[in-house]
py3Dmol code that shows the C-alpha trace and the ligand (Angstrom):
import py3Dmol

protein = """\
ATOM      1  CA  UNK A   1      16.734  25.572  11.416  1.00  0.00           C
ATOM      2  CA  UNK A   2      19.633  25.164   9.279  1.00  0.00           C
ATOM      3  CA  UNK A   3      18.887  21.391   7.989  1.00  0.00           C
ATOM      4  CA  UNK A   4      15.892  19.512   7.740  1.00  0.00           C
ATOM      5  CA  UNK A   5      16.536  15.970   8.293  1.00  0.00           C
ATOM      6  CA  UNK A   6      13.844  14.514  10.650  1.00  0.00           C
ATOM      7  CA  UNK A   7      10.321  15.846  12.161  1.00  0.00           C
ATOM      8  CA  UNK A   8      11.494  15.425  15.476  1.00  0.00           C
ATOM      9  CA  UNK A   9      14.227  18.326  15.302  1.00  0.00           C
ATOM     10  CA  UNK A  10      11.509  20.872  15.091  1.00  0.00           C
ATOM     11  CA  UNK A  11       9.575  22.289  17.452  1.00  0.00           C
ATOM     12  CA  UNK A  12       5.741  23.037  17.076  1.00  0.00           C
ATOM     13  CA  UNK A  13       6.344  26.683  16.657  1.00  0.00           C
ATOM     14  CA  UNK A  14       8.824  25.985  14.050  1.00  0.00           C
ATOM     15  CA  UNK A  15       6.240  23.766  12.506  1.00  0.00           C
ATOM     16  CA  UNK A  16       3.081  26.184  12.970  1.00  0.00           C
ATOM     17  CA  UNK A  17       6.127  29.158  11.604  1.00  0.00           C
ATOM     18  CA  UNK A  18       6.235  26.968   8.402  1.00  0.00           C
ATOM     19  CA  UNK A  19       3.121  26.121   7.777  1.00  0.00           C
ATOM     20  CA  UNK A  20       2.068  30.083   8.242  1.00  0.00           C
ATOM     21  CA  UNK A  21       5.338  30.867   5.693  1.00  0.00           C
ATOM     22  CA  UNK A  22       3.674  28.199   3.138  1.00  0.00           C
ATOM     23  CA  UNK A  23       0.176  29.563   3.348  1.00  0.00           C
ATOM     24  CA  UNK A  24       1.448  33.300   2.784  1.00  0.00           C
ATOM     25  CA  UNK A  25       3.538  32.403  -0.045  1.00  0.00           C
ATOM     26  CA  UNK A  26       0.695  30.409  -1.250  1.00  0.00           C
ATOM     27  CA  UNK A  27      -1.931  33.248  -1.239  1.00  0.00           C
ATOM     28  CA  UNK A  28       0.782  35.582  -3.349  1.00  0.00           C
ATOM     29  CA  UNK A  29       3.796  37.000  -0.983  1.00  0.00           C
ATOM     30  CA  UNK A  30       6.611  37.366  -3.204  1.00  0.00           C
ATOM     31  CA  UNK A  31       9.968  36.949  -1.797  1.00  0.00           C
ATOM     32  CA  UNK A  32      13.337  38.392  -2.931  1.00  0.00           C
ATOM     33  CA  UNK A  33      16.576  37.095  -2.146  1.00  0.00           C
ATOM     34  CA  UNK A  34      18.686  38.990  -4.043  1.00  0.00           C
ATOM     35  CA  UNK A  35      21.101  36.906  -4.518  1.00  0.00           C
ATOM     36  CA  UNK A  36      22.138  34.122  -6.756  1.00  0.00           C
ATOM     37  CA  UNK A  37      21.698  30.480  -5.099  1.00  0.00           C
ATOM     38  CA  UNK A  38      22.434  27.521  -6.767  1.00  0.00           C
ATOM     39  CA  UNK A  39      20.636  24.023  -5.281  1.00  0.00           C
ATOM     40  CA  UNK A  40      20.769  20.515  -6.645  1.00  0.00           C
ATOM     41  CA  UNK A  41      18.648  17.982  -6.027  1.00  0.00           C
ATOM     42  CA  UNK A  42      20.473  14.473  -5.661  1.00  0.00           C
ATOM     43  CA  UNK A  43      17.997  11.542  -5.908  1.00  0.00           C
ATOM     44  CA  UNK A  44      19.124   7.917  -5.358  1.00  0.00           C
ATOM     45  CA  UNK A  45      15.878   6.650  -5.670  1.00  0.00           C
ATOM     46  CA  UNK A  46      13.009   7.399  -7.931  1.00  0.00           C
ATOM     47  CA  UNK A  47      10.725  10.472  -7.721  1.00  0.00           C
ATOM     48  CA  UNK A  48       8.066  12.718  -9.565  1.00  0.00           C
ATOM     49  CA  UNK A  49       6.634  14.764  -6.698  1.00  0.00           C
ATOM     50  CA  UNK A  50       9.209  15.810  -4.444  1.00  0.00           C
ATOM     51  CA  UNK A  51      11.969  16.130  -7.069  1.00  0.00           C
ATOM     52  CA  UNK A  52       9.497  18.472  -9.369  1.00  0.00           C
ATOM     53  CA  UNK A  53       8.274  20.229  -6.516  1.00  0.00           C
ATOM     54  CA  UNK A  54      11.381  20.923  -4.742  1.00  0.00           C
ATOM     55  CA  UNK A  55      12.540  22.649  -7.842  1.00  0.00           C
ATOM     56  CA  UNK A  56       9.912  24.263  -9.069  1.00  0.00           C
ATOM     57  CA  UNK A  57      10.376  26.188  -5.097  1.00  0.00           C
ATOM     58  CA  UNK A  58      13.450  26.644  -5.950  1.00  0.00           C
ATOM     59  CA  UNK A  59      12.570  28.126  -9.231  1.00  0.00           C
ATOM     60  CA  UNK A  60      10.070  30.390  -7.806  1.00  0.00           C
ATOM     61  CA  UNK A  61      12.860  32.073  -5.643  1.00  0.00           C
ATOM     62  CA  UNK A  62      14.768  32.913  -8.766  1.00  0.00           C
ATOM     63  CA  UNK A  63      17.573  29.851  -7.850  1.00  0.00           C
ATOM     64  CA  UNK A  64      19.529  28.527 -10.454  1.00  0.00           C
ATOM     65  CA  UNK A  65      19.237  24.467 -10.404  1.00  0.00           C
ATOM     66  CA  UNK A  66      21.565  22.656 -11.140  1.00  0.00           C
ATOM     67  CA  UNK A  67      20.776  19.158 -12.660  1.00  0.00           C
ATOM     68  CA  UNK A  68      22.729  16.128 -11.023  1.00  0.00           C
ATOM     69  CA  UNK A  69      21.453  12.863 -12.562  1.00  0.00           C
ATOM     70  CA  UNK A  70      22.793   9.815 -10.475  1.00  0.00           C
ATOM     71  CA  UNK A  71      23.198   7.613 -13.279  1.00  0.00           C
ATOM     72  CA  UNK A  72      25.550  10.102 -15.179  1.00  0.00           C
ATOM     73  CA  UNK A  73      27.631  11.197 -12.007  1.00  0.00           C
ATOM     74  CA  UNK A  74      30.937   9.732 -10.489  1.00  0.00           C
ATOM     75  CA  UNK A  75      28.856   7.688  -8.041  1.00  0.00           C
ATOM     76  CA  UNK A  76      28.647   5.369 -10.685  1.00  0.00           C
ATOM     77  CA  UNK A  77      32.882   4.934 -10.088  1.00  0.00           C
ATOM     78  CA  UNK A  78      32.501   4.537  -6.935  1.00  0.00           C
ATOM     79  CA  UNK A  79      31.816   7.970  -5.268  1.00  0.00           C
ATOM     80  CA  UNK A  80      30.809   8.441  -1.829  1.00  0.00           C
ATOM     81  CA  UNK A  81      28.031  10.266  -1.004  1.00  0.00           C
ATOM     82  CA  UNK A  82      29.885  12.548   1.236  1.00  0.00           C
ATOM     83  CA  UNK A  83      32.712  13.545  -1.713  1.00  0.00           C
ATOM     84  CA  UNK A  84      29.397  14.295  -3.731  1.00  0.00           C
ATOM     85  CA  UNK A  85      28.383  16.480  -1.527  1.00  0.00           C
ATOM     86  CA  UNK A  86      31.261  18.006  -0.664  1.00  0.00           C
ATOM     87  CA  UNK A  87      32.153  18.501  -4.665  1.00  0.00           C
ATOM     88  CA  UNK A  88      29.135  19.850  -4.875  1.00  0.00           C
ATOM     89  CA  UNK A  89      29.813  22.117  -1.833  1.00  0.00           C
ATOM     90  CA  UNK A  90      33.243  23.131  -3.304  1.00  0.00           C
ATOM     91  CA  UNK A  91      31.867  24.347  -6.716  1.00  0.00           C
ATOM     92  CA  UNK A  92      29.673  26.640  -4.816  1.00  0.00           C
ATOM     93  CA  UNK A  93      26.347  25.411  -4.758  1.00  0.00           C
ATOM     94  CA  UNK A  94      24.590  26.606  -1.770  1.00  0.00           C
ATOM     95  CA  UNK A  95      21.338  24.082  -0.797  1.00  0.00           C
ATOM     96  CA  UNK A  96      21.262  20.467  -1.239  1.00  0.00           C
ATOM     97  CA  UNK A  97      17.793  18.294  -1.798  1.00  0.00           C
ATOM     98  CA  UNK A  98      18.824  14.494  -0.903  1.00  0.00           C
ATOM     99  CA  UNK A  99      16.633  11.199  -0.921  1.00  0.00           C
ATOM    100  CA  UNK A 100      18.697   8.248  -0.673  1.00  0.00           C
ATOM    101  CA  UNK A 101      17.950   3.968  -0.064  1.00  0.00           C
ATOM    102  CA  UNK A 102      20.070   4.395   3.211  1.00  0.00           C
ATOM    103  CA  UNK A 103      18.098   5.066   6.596  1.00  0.00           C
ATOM    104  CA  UNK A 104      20.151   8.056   8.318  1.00  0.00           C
ATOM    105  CA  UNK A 105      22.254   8.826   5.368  1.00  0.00           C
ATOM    106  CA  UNK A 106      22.736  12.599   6.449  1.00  0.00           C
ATOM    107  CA  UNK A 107      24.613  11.251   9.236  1.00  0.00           C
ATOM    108  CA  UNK A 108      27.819  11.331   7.250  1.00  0.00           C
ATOM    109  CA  UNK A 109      27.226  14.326   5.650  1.00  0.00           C
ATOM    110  CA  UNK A 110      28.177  16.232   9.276  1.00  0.00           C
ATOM    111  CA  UNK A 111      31.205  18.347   7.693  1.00  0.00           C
ATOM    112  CA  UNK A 112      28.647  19.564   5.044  1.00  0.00           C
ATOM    113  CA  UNK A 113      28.809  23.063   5.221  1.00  0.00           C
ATOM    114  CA  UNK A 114      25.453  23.758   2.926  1.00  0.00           C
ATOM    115  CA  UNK A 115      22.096  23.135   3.920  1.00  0.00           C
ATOM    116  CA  UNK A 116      20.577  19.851   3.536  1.00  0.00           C
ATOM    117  CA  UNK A 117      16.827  19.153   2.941  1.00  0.00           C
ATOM    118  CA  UNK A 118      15.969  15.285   3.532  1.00  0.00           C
ATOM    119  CA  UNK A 119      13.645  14.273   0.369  1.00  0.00           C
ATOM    120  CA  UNK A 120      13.530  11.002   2.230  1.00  0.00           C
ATOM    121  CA  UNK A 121      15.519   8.385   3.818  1.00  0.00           C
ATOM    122  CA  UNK A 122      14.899   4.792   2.807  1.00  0.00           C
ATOM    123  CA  UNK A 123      12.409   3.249   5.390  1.00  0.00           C
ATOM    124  CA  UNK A 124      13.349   6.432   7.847  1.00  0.00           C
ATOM    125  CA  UNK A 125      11.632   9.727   7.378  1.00  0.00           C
ATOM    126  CA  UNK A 126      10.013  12.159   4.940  1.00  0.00           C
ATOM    127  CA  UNK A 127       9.892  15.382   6.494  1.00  0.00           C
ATOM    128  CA  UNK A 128       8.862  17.572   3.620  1.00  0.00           C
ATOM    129  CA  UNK A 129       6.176  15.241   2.862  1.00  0.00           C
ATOM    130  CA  UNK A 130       4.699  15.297   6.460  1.00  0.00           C
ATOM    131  CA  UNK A 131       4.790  19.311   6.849  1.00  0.00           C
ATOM    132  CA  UNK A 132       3.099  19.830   3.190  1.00  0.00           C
ATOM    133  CA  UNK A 133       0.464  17.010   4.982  1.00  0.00           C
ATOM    134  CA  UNK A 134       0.488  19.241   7.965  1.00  0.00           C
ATOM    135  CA  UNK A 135      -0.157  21.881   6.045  1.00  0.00           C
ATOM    136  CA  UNK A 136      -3.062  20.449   4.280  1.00  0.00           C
ATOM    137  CA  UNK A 137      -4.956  19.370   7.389  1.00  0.00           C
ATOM    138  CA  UNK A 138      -4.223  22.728   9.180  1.00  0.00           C
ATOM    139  CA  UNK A 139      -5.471  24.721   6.027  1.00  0.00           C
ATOM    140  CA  UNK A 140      -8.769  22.635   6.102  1.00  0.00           C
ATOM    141  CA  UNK A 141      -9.348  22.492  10.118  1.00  0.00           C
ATOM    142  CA  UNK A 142      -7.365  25.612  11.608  1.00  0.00           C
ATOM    143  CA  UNK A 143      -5.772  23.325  14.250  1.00  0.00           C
ATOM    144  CA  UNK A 144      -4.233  19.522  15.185  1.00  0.00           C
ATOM    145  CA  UNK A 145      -5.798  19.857  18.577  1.00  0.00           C
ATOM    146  CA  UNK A 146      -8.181  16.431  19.177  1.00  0.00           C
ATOM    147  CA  UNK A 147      -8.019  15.753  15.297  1.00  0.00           C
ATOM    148  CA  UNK A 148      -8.831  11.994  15.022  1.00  0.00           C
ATOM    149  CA  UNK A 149      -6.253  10.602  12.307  1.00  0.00           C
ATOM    150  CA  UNK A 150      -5.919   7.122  10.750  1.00  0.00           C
ATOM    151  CA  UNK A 151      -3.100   6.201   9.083  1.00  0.00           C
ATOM    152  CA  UNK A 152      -4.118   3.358   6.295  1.00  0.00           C
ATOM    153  CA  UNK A 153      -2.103   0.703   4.664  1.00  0.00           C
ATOM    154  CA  UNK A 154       2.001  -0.390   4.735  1.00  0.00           C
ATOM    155  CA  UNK A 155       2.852   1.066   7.767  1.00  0.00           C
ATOM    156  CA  UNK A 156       5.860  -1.033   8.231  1.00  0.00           C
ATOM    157  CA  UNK A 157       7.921   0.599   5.371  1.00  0.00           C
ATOM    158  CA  UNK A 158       6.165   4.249   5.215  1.00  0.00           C
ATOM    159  CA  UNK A 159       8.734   6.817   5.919  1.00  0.00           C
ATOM    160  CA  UNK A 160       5.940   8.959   5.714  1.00  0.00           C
ATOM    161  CA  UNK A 161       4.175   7.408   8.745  1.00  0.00           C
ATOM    162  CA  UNK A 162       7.110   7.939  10.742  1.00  0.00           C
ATOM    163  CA  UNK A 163       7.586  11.320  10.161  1.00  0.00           C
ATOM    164  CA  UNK A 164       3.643  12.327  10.679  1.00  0.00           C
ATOM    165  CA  UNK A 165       2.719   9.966  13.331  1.00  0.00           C
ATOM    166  CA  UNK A 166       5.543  11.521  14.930  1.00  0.00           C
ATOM    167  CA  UNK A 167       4.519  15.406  14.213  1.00  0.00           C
ATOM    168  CA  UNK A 168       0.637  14.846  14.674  1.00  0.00           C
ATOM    169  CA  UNK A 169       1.400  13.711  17.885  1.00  0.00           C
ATOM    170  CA  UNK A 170       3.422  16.538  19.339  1.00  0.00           C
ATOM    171  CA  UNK A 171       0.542  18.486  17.584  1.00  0.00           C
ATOM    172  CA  UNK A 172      -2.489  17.243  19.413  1.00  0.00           C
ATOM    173  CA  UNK A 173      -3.940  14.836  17.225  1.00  0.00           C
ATOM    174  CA  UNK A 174      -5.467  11.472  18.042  1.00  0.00           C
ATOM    175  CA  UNK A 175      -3.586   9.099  15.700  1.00  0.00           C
ATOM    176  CA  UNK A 176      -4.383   5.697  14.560  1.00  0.00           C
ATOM    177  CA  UNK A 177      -2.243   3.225  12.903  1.00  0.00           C
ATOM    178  CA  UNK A 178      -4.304   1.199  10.745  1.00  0.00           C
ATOM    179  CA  UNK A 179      -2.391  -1.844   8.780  1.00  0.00           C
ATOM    180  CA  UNK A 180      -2.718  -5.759   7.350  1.00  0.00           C
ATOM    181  CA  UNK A 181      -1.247  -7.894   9.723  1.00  0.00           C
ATOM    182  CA  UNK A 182       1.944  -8.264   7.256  1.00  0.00           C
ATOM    183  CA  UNK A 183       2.369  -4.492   7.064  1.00  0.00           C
ATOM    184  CA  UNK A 184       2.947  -3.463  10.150  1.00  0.00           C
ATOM    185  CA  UNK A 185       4.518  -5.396  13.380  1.00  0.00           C
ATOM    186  CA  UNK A 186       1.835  -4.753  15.841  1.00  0.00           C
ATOM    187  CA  UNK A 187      -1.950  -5.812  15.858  1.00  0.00           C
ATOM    188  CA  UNK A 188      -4.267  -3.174  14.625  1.00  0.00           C
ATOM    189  CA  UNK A 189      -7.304  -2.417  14.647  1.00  0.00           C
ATOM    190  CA  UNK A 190      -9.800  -2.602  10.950  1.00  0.00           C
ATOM    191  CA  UNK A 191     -10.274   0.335   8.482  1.00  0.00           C
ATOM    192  CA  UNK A 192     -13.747  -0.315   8.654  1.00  0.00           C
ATOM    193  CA  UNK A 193     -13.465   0.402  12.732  1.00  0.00           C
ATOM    194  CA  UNK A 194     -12.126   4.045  12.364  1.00  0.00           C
ATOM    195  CA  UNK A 195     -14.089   5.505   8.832  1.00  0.00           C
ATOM    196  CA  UNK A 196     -16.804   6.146  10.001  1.00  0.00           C
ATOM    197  CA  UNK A 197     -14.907   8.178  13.246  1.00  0.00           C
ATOM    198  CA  UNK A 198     -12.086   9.755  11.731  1.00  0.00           C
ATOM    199  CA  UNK A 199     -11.473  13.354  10.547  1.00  0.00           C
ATOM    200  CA  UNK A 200      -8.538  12.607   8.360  1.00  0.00           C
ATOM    201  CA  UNK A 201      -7.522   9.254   6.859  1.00  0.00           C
ATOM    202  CA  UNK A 202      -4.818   8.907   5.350  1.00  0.00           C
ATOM    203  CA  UNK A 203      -4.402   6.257   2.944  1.00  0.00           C
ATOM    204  CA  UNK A 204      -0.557   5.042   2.336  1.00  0.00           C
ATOM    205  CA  UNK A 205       0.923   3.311  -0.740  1.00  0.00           C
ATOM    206  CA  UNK A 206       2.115  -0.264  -0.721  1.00  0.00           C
ATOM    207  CA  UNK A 207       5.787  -0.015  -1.072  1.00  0.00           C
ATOM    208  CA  UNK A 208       6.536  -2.581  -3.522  1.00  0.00           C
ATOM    209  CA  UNK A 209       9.821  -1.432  -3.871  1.00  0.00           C
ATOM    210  CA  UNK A 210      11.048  -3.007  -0.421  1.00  0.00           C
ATOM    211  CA  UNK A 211       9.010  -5.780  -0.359  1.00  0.00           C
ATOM    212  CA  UNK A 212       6.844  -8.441  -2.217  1.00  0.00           C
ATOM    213  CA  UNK A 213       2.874  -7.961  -1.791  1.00  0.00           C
ATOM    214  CA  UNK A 214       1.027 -10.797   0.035  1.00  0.00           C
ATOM    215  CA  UNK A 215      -2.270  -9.398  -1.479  1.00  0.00           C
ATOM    216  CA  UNK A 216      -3.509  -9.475  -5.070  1.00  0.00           C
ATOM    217  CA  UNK A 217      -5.331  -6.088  -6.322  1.00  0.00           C
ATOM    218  CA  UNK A 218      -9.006  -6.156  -5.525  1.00  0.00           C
ATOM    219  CA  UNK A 219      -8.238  -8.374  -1.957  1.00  0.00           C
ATOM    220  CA  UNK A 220      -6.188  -5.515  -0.535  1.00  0.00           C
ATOM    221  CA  UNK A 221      -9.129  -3.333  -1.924  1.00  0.00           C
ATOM    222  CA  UNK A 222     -11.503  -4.910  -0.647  1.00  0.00           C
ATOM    223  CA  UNK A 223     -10.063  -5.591   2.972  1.00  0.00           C
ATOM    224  CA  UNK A 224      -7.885  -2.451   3.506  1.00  0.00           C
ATOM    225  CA  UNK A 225      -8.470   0.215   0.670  1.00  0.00           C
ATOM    226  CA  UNK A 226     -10.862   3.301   0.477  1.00  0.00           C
ATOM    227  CA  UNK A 227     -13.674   1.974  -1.357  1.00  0.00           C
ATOM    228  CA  UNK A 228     -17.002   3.477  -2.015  1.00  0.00           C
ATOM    229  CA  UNK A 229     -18.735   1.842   0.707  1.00  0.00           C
ATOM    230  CA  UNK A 230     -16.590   3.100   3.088  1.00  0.00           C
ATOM    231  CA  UNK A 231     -15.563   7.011   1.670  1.00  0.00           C
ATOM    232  CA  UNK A 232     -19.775   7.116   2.331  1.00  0.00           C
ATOM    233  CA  UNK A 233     -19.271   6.282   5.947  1.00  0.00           C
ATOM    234  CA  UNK A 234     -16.833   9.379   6.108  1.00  0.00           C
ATOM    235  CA  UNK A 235     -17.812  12.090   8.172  1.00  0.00           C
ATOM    236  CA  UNK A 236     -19.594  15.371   5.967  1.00  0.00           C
ATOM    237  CA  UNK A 237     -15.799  16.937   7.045  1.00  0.00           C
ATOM    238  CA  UNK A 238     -13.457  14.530   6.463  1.00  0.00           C
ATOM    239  CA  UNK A 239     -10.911  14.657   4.182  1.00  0.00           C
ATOM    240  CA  UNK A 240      -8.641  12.420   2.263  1.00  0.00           C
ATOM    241  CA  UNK A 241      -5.227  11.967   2.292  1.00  0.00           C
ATOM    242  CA  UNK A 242      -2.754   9.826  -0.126  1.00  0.00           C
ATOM    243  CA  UNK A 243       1.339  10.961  -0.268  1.00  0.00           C
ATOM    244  CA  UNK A 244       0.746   9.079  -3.678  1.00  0.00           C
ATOM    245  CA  UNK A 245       2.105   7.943  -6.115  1.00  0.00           C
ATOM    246  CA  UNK A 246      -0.917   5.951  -6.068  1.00  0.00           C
ATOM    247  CA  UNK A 247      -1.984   2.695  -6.673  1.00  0.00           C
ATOM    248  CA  UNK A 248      -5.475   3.597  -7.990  1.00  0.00           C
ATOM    249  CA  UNK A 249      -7.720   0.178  -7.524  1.00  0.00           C
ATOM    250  CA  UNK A 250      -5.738  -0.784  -4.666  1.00  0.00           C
ATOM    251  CA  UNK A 251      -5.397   1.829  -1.830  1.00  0.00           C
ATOM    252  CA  UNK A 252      -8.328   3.358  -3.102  1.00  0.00           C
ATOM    253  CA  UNK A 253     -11.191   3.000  -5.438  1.00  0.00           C
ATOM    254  CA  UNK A 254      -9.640   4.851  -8.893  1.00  0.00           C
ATOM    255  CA  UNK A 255     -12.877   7.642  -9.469  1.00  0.00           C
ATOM    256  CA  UNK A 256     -12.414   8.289  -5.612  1.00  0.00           C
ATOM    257  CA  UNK A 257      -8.881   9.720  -6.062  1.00  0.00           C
ATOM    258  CA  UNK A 258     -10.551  13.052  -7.580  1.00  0.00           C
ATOM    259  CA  UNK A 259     -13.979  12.687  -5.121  1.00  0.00           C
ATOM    260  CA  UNK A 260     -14.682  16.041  -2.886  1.00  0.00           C
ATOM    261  CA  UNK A 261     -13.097  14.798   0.135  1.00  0.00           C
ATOM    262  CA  UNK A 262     -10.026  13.932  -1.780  1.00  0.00           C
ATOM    263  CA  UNK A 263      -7.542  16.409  -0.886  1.00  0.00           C
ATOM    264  CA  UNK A 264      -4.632  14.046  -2.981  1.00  0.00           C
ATOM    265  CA  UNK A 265      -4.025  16.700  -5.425  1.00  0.00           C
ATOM    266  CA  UNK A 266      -4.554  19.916  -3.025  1.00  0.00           C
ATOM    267  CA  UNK A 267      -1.288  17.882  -0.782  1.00  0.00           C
ATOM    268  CA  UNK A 268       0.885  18.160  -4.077  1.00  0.00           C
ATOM    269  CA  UNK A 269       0.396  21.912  -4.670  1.00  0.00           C
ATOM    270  CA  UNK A 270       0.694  23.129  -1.501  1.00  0.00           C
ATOM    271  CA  UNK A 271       4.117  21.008  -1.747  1.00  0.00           C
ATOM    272  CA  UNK A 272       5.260  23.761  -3.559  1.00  0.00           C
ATOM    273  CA  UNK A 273       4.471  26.247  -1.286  1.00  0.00           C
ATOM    274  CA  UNK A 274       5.815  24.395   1.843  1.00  0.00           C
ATOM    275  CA  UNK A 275       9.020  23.652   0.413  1.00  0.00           C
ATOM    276  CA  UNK A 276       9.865  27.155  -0.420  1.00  0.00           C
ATOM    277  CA  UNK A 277       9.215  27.818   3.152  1.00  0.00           C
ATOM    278  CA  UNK A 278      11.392  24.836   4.261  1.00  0.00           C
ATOM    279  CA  UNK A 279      14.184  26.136   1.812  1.00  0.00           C
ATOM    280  CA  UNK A 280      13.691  29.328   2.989  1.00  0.00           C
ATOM    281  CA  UNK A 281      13.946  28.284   6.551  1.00  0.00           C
ATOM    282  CA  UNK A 282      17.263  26.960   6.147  1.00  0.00           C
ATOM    283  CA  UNK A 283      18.847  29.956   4.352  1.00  0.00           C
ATOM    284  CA  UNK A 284      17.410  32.026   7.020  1.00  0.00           C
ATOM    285  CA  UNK A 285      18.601  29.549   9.875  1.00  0.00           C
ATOM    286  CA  UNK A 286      22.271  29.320   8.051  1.00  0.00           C
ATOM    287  CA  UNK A 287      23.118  33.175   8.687  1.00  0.00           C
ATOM    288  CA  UNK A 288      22.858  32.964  12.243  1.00  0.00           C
TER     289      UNK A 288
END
"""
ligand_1 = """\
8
LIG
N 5.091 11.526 -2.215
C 6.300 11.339 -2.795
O 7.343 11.331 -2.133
O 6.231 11.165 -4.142
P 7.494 10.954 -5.074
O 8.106 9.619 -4.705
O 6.965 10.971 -6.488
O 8.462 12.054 -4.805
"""
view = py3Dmol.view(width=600, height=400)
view.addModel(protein, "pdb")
view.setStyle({"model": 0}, {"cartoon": {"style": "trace"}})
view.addModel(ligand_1, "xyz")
view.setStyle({"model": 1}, {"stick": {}})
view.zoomTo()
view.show()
């Protein structure tokens, strides 16, 4: 593993291998590298979570970030993405974190000599976001094996749907896509079919950002969210899932966000942990 641009380019060791590297480094191992490695983190499009988590890993194995801010770079003259990179390659930073609007953009970034870590790709893929996800249910039930999964809400435009439909799959899980009929381009069957069923659901956010809601608030609550009626139809062990940001009040009820099963906030520290693993992964993966 040298890159990580999609899901489907690891196997399931590599992805069991990661998620055991996150847990240890989670429960204390300390890691030296020494060496100095300088990363940047180039985001085209708008982040809190994987931007701030990605570097605090990075800051945690004693790398030196350096900031790139798209709106004060050369892109703005007219840049490509691939002179970017390869500036940045050229001034000798050694690891590259990349989420960019275009589906597949790492496909012209072939003569980059650095690793690349996909932060996600428009309407394409979120790796890291699917193996911290993977690491969340695996930490909770010890295995993927016959795990019934729903995946809830804007299917059509999740890149994280692709990327974990994708792993749970290969994994053993029983997945189920759950979605209004404008959010997805297959029939599907109801949230309120699956809650009561399900070991996992895992509630998506409505991307606004690449399309124009057909729902008001409280409807999409009401018909497709995680309400309070339905989180008490959960199984004792279920958990709860949301990538987040999230639209509190309309993928789910706001006071459920924190609730017991909610593991929303568990996903985003053990991002930290995964993507040191990833980015050590891909240092290891480059000296070979
Ligand atoms: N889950 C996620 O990708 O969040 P951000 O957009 O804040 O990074």
């Amino acid at each position: 593993m040298r890159n990580l641009l999609r899901i489907k380019d690891l196997s399931n060791e590599e992805i069991i291998e990661l998620i055991e590297l996150a847990l240890e480094l989670k429960k204390g191992r300390k890691i030296n590298l020494n060496r100095k490695i300088y990363s940047s983190n180039l985001f085209f499009e708008n982040s809190t979570r994987t931007k701030l988590s990605f570097e605090v890993a990075q800051r945690n194995l004693g790398f030196d970030v350096i900031p790139f801010d798209v709106s004060t770079s050369s892109v703005s003259k007219g840049e490509s993405l691939y002179d970017t990179c390869k500036t940045l390659e050229s001034l000798g930073i050694d690891l590259l974190v990349i989420r960019h609007f275009q589906n597949e953009y790492y496909k012209e970034l072939e003569n980059i000599n650095i690793p690349i870590i996909n932060g996600g790709d428009g309407t394409g893929e979120h790796p890291s976001q699917c193996l911290l996800d993977l690491m969340t249910i695996y930490e909770e039930f010890k295995t993927f094996k016959d795990l019934k999964i729903a995946i809830v809400g804007d299917v059509k435009h999740s890149r994280v749907t692709n990327s974990n439909y994708e792993a749970l799959i290969k994994l053993g899980a029983k997945v189920e896509l759950i979605a209004p009929e404008t959010l997805s381009d297959f029939k599907t069957r109801k949230i309120d079919d699956v809650i009561g069923e399900v070991d996992v659901c895992m509630l998506l956010r409505i991307q606004l950002e690449r399309h124009q809601s057909q729902y008001n608030n409280e409807k999409y609550l009401e018909h497709f969210g995680l309400t309070h009626t339905r989180y008490n139809k959960l199984k004792e062990t279920s958990i709860v899932l949301h990538p987040a940001p999230v639209n509190r009040g309309v993928e789910i009820e706001s006071e459920l966000v924190e609730a017991d099963k909610s593991r929303i906030f568990t996903q985003m520290e053990n991002g930290v942990y995964m993507r040191m693993a990833i980015i050590l992964k891909c240092l290891e993966g480059e000296k070979k």
